[in-house]
Residue frames relative to the residue before (quaternion, step in Angstrom):
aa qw qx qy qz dx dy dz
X 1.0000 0.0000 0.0000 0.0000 0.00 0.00 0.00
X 0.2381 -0.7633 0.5225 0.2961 3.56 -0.58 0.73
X 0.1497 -0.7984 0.5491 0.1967 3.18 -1.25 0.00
X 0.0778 -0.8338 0.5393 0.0885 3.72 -0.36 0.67
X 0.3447 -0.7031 0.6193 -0.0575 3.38 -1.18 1.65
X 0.3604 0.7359 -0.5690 -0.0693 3.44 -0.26 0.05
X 0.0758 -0.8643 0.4889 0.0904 3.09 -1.47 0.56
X 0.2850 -0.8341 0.4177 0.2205 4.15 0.26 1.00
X 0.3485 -0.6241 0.6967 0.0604 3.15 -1.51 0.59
X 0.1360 -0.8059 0.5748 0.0408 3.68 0.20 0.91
X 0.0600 0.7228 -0.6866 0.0491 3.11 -1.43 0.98
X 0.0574 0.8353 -0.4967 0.2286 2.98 1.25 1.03
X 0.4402 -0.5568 0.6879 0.1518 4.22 -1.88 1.06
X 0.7418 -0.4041 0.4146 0.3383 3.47 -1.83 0.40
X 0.4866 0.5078 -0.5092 0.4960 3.66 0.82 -0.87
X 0.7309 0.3499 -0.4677 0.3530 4.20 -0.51 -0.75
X 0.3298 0.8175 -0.4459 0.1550 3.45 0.78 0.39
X 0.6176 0.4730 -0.2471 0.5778 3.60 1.41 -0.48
X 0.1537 -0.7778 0.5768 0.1966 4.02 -0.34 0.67
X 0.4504 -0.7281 0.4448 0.2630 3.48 -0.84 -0.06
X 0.4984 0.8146 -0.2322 0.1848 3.46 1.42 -1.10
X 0.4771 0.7059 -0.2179 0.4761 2.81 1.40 -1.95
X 0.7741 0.3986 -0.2065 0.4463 3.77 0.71 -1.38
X 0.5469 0.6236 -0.2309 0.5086 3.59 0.86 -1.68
X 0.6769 0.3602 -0.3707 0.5241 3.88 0.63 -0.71
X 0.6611 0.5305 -0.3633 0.3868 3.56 0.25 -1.81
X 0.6941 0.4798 -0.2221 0.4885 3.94 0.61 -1.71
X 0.8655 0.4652 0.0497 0.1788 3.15 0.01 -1.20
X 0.7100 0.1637 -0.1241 0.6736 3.72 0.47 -1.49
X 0.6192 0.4728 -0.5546 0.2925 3.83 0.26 -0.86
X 0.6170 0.6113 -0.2765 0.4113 3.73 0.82 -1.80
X 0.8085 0.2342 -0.3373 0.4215 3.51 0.37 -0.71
X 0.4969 0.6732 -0.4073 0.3662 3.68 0.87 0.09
X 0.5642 0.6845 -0.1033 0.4500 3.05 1.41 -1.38
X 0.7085 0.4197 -0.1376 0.5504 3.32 1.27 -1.55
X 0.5255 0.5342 -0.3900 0.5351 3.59 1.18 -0.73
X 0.6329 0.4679 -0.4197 0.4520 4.20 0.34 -1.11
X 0.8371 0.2143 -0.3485 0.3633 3.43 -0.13 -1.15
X 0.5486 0.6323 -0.4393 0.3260 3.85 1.04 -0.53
X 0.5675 0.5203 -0.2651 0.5805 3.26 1.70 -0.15
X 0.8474 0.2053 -0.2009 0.4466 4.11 0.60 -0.22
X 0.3660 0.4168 -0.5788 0.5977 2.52 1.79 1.62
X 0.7315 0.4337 -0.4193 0.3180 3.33 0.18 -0.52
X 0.4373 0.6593 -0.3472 0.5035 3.50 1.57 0.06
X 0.7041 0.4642 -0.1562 0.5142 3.40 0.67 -0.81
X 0.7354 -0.1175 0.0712 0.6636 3.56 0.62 -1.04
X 0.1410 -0.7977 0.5812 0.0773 3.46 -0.89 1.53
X 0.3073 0.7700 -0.5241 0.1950 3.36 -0.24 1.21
X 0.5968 -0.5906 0.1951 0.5068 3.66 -1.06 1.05
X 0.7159 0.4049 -0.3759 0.4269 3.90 0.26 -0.43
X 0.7792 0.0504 -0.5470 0.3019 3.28 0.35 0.93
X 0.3366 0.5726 -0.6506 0.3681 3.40 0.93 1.20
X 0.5456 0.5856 -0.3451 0.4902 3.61 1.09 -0.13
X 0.5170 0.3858 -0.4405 0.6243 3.84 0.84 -0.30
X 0.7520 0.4014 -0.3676 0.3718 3.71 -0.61 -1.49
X 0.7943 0.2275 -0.4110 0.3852 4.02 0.68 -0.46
X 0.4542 0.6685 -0.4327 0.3996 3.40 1.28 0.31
X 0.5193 0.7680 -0.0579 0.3704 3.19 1.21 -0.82
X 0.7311 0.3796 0.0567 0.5641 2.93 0.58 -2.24
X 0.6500 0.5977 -0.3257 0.3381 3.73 0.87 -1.02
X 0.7240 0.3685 -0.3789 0.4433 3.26 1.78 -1.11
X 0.5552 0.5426 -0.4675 0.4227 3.77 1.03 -0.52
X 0.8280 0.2040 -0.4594 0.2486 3.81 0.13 -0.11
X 0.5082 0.7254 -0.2853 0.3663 3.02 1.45 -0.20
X 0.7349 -0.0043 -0.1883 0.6515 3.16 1.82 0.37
X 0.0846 0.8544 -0.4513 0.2430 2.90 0.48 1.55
X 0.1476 -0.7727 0.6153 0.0504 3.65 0.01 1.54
X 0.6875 0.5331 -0.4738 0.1367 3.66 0.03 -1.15
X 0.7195 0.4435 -0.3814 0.3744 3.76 0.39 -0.12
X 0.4366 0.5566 -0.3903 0.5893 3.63 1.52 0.48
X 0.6686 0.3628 -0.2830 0.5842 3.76 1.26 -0.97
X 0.8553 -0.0420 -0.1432 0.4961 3.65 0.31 -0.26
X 0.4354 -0.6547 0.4990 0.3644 3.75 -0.24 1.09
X 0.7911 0.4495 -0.3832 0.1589 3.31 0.23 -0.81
X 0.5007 0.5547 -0.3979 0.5322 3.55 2.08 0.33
X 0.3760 0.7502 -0.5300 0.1223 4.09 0.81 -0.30
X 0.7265 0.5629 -0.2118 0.3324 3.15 1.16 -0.71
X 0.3046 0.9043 -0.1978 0.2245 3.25 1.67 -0.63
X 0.8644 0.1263 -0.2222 0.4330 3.11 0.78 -0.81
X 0.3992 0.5644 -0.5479 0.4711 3.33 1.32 0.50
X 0.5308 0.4873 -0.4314 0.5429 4.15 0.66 0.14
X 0.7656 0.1348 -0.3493 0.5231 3.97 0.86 0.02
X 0.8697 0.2764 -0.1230 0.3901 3.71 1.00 -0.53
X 0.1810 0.8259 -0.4870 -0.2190 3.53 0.65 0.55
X 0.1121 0.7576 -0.6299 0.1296 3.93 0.77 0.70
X 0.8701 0.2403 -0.2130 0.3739 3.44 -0.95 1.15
X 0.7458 0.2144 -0.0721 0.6266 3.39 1.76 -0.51
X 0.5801 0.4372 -0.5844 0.3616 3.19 0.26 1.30
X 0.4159 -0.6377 0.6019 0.2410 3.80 -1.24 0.29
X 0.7357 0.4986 -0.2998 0.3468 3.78 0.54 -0.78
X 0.4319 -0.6818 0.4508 0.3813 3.77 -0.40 -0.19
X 0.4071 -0.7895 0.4519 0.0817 3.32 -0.06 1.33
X 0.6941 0.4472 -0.2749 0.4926 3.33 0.85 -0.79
X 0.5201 0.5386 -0.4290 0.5053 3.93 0.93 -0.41
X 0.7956 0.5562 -0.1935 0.1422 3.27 0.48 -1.53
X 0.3258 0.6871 -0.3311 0.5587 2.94 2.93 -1.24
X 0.5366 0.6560 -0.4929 0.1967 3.22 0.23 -2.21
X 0.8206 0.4630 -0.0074 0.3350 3.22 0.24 -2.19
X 0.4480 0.6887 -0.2834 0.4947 3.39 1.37 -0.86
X 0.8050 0.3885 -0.1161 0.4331 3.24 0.41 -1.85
X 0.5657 0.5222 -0.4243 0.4767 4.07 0.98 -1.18
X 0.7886 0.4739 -0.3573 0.1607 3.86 0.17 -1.45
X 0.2379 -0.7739 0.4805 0.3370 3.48 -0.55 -0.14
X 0.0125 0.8435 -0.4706 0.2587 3.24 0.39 1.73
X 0.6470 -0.3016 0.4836 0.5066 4.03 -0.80 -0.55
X 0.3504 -0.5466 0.6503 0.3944 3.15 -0.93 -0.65
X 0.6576 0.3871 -0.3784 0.5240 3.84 0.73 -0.96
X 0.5714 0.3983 -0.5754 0.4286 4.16 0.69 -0.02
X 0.6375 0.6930 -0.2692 0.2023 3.00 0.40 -1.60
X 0.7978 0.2344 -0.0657 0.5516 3.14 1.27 -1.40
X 0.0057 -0.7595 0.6333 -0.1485 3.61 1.08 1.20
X 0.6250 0.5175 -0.4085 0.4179 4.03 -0.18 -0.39
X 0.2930 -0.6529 0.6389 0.2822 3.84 -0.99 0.33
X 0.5676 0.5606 -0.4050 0.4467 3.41 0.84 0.20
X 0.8550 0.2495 -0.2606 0.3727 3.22 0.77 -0.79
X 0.5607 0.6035 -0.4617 0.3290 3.04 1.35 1.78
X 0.3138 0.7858 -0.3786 0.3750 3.03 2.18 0.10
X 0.5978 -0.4460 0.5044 0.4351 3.64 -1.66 0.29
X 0.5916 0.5642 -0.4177 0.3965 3.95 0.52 -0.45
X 0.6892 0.3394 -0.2883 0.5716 3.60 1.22 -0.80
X 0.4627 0.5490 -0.5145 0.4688 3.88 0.93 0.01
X 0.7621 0.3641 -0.4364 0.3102 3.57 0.16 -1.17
X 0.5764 0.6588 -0.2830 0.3920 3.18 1.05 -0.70
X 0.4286 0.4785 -0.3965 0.6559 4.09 1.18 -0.45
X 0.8462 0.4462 -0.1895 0.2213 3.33 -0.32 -2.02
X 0.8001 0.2631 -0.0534 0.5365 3.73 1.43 -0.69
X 0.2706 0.7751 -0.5098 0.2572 3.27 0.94 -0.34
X 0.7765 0.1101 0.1028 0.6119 3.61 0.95 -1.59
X 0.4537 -0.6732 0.4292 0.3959 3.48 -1.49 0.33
X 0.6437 0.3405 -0.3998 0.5567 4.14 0.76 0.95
X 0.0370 -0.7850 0.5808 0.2122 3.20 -1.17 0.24
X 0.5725 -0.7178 0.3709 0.1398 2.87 -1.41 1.60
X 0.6792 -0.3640 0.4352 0.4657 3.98 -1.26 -0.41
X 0.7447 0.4169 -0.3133 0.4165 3.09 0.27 -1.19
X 0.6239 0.5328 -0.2853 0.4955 3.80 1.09 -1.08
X 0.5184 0.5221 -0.3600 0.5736 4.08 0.87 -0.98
X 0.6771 0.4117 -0.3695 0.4852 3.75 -0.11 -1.22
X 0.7444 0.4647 -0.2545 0.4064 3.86 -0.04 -1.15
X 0.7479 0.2008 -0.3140 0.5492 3.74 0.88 -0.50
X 0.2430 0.5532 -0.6563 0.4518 3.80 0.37 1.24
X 0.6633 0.6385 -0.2418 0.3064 2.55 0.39 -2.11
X 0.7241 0.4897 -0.1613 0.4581 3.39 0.49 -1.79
X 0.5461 0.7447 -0.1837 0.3368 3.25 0.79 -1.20
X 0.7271 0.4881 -0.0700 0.4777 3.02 0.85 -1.83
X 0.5336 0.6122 -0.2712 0.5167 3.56 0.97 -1.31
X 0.8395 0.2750 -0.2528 0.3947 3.54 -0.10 -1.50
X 0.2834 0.8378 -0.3076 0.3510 3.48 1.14 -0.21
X 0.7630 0.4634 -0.0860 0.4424 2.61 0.09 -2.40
X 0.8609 0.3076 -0.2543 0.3155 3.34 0.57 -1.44
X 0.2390 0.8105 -0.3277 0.4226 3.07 1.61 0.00
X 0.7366 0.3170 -0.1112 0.5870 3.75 0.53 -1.43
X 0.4535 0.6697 -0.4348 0.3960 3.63 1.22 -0.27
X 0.8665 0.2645 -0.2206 0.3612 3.24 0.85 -1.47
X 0.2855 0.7672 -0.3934 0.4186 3.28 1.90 -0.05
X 0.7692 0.2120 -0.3216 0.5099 3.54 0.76 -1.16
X 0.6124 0.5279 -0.5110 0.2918 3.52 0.15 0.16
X 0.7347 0.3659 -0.2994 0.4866 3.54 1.22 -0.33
X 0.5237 0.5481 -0.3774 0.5318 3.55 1.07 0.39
X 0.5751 0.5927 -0.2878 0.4849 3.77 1.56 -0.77
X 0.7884 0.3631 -0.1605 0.4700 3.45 1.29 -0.78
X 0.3450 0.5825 -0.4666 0.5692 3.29 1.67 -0.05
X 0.6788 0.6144 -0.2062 0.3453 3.60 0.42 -1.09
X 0.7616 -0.4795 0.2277 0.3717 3.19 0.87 -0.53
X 0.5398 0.5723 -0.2584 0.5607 3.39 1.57 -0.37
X 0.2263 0.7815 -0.5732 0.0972 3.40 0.65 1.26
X 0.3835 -0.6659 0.6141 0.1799 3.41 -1.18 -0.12
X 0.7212 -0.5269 0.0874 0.4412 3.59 -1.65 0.72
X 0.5123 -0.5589 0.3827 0.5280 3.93 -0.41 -0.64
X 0.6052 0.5686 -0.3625 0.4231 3.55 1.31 -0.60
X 0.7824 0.4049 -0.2046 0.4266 3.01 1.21 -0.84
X 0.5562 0.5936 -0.4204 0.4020 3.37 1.60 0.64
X 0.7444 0.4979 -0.2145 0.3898 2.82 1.63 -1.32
X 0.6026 0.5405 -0.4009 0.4290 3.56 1.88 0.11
X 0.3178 0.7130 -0.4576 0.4256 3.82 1.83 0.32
X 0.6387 0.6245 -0.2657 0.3626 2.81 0.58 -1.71
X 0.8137 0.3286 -0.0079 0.4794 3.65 -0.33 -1.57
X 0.5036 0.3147 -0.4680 0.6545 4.04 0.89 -0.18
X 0.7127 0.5581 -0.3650 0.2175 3.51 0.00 -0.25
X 0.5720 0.5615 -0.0571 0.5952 2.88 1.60 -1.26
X 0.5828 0.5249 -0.3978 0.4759 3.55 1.03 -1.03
X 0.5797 0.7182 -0.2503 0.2925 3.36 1.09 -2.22
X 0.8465 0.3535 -0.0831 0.3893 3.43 0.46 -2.22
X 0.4994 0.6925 -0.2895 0.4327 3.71 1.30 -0.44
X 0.6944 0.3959 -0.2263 0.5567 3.58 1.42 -1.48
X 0.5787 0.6078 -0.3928 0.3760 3.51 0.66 -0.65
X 0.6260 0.6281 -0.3384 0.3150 3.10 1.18 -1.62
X 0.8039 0.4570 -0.0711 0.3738 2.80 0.84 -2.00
X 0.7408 0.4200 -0.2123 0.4793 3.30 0.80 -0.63
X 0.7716 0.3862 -0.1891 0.4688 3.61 0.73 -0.89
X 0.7200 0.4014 -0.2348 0.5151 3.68 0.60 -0.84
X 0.8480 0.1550 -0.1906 0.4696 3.92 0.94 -1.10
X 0.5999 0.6063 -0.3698 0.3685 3.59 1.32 -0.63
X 0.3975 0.7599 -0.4068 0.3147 3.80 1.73 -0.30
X 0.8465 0.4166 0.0566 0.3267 1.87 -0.38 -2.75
X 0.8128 0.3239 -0.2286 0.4269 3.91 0.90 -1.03
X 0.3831 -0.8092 0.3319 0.2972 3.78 2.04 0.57
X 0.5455 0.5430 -0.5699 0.2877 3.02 0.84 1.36
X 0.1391 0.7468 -0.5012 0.4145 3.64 1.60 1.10
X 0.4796 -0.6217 0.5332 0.3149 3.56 -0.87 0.88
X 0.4344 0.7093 -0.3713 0.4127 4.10 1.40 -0.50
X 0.7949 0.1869 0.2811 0.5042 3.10 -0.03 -1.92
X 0.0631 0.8070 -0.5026 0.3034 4.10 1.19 1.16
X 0.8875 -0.0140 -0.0509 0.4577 3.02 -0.76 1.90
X 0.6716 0.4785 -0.2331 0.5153 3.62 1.59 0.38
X 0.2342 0.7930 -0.5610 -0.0398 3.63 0.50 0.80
X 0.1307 -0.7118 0.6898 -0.0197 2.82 -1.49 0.63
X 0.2253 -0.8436 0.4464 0.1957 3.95 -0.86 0.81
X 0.3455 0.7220 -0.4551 0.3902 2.96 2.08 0.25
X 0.7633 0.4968 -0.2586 0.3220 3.72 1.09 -0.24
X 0.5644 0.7000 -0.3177 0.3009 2.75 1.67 -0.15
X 0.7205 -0.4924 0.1085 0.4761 3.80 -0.53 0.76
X 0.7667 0.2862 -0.0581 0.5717 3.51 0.36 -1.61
X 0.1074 0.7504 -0.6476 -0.0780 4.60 0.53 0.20
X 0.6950 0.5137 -0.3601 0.3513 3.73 0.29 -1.07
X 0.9025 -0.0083 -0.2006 0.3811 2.94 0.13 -1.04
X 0.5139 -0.6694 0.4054 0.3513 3.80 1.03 1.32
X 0.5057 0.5004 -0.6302 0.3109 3.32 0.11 1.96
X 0.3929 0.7361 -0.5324 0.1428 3.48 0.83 0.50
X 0.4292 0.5011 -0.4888 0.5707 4.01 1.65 -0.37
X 0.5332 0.6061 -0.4930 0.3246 3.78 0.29 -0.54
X 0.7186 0.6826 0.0254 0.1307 2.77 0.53 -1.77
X 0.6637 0.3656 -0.1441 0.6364 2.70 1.83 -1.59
X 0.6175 0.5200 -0.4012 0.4328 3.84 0.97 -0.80
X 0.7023 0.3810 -0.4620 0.3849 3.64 1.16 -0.01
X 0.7194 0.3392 -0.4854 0.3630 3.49 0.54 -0.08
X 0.3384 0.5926 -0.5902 0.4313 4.08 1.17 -0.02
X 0.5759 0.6160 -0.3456 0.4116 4.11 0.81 -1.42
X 0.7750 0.4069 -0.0854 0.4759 3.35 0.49 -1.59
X 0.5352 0.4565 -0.4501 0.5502 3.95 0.83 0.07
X 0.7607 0.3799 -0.3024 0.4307 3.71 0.92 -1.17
X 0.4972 0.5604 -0.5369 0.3878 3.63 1.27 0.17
X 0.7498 0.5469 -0.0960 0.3599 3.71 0.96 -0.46
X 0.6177 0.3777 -0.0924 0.6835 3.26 1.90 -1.31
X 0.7184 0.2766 -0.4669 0.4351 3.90 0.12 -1.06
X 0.6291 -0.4179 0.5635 0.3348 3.02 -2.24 -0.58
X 0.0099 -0.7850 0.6192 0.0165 2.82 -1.18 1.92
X 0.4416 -0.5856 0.4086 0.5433 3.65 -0.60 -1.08
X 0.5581 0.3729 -0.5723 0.4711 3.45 0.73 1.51
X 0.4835 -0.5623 0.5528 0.3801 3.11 -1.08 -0.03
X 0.0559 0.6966 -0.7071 0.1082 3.10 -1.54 1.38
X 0.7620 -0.4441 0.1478 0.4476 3.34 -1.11 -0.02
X 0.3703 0.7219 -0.4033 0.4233 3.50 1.39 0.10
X 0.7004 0.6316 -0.0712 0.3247 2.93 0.95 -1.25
X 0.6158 0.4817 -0.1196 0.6119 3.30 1.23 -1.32
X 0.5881 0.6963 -0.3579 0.2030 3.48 0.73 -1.01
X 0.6266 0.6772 -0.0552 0.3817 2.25 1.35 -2.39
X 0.7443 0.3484 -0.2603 0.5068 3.74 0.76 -1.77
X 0.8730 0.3436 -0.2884 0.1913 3.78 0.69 -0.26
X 0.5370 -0.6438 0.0094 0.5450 2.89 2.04 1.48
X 0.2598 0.6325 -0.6355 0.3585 3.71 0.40 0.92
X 0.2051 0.7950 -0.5708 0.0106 3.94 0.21 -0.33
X 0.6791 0.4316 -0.1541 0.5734 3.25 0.86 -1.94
X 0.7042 0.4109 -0.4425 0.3735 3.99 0.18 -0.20
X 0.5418 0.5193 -0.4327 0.4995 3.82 1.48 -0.91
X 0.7576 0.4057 -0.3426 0.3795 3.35 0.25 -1.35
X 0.5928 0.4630 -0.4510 0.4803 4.28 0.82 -0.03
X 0.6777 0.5808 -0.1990 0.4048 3.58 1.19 -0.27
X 0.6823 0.3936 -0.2062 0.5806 2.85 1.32 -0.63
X 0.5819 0.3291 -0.4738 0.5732 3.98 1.33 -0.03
X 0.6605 0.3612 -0.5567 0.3513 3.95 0.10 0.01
X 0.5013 0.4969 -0.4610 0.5379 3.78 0.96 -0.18
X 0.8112 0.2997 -0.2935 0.4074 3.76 -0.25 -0.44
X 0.2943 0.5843 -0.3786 0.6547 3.57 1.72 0.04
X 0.9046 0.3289 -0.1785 0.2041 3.63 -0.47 -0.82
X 0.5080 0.4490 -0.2489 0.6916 2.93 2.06 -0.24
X 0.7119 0.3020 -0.4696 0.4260 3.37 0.06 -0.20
X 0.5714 0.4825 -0.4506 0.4875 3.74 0.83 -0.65
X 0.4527 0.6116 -0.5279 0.3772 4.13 0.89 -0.53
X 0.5870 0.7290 -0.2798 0.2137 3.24 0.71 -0.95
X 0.7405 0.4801 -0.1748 0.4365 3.07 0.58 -1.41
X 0.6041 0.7033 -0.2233 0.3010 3.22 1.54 -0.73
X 0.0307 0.9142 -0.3681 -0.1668 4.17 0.30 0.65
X 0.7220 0.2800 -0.1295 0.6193 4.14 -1.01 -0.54
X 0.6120 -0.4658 0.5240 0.3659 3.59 -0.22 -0.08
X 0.2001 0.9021 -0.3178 0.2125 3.66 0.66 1.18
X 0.0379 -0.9039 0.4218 0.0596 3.68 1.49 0.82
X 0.5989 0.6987 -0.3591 0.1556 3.52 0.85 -0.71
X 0.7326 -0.0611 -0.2483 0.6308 3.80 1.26 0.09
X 0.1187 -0.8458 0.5012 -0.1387 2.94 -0.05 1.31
X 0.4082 0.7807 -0.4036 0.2468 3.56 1.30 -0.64
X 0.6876 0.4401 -0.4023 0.4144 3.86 0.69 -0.29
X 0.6196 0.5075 -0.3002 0.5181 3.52 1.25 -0.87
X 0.4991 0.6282 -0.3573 0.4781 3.72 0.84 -0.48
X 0.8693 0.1189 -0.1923 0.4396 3.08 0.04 -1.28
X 0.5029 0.6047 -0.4565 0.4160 3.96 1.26 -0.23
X 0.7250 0.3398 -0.3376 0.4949 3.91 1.10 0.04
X 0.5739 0.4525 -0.5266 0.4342 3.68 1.33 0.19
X 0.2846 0.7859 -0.3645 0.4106 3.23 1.21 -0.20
X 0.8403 0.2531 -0.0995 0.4690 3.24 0.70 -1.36
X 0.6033 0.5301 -0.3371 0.4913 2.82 1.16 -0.66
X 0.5237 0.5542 -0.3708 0.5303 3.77 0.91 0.02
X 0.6040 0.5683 -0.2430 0.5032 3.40 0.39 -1.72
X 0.6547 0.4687 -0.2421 0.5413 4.34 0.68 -0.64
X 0.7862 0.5508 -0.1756 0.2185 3.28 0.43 -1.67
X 0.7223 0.1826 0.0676 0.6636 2.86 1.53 -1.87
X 0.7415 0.3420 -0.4684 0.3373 3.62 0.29 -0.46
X 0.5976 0.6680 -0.2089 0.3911 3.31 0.83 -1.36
X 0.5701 0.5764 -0.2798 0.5142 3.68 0.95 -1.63
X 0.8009 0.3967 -0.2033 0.3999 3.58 0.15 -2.09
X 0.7322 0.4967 -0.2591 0.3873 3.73 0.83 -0.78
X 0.5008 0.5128 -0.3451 0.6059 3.04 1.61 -0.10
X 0.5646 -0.5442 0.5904 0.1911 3.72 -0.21 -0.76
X 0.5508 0.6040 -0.3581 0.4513 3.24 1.52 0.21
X 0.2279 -0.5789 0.7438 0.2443 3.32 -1.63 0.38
X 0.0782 0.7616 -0.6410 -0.0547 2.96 -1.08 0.56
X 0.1664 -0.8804 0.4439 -0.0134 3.56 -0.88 1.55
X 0.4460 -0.6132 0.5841 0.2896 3.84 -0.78 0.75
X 0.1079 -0.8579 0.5020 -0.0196 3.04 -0.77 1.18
X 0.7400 -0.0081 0.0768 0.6681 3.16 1.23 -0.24
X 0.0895 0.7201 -0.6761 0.1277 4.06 0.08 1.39
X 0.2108 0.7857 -0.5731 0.0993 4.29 -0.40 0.49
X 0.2130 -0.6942 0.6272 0.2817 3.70 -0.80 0.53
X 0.1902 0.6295 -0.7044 -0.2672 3.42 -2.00 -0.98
């Protein structure tokens, strides 16, 4: 599993004097949290695939820019309590399997933080084509859990709206390690898997890897966080990090960013059922971006930006 760390060294002129975040939170992370809570006490109410499709549409954009555990350490962990996609070793699906046969609680039953994540929902919710009592009773359960933490990070970004700001260099280097962060994942973890063009799993696709297989939302998935980069990178009528670029001479890197981001969604396109197998245009139309971040964006800014830690197993 790779793991990418980055961390910037800012060398950054008076022009970076305006931060964007302040906005990017207000516009942005609060609104899509929000949508994640209630896409979640609908799916409580009426469990059905289109709105488990909102709640991971949703969720993809809140973790997929997810600042709040960089603002308080003590939330870093957060979204492995709703998602452990990419960081678990055990087979999750065996473990539901069991979850679901015993006739435990639901709060015994589900004694694992894993088996309270949205990964162990799809699994309740799809496993089969009905869902049973015993499964309905367990994704409340679940439900409830991701919720909770859900409003967790709500109050950390509403705490800093509030007043607990921090330096601007050190927002505006959140911002873009972030972006660096969610771009590689994209590209490497969600499409380089599943369509085996990951240096991991070369020449071997398989869609059994792809994020969401059961309940065919992992193309979802990616068109929501490509969505959620352009809530932040294109041109809105808040300020967002687009924005800042622009006044602190990055123009020509936003504006190469913002055509590999609209590149990748339209190439999303072509893409049905959750189909990784020739994937090779979407692959490279998101290293693309993920480049367009790394090096143009990074250098036109005035950043270094440094791999701190790249390791397989």
């Amino acid at each position: 599993m790779k793991k990418l760390l980055v961390g910037t060294a800012l060398l950054v002129s008076s022009v970076f004097a305006q931060t964007s975040l302040h906005s990017i939170l207000e516009n942005v992370s609060v609104p899509n949290v929000n949508k994640s809570i209630e896409a979640a006490k609908s799916l409580k109410k009426d469990m059905n695939k289109e709105n488990f499709k909102t709640l991971v549409t949703n969720w993809k954009k809140v973790e997929s820019l997810y600042f709040a555990g960089d603002i308080d350490e003590n939330y870093i962990d957060t979204p492995r309590y709703i998602d452990v996609y990419h960081n678990l070793k055990e087979d999750l699906s065996v473990q539901m399997k069991r979850a679901i046969a015993s006739g435990d609680e639901p709060k015994v039953a589900l004694f694992k933080n894993s088996f309270r994540t949205i990964n162990a929902l799809e699994y309740v919710l799809f496993n089969d084509d009905t869902i049973t009592k015993r499964e309905k009773l367990l994704a409340v359960n679940i439900l409830d859990t991701i919720i909770s933490n859900l409003n967790d990070i709500k109050d950390v970004y509403k705490e800093y709206l509030n007043g607990n700001a921090k330096s601007e260099k050190w927002e505006n280097s959140l911002v873009i390690n972030t972006l660096i962060s969610s771009s590689y994942k994209l590209r490497e973890w969600r499409i380089g898997e599943a369509s085996g063009f990951a240096a991991k799993y070369k020449n071997d696709p398989k869609n059994e890897r792809s994020e969401y297989y059961l309940s065919k939302n992992s193309l979802n998935a990616i068109k929501a966080i490509l969505v959620a980069h352009d809530e932040i990178i294109g041109d809105k009528s808040y300020e967002n990090f687009a924005t800042m670029a622009k006044n602190a001479g990055a123009k020509k890197a936003i504006l190469e960013a913002q055509e590999a981001l609209n590149k990748s969604l339209k190439v999303l396109k072509n893409y049905k059922n959750d189909d990784f197998t020739n994937a090779k245009v979407l692959y490279e139309a998101t290293k693309e971006l993920h480049n367009a971040y790394y090096l143009s964006l990074v250098e036109d800014l005035a950043v270094t930006a440094k791999i701190l830690d790249a390791d397989g197993d």
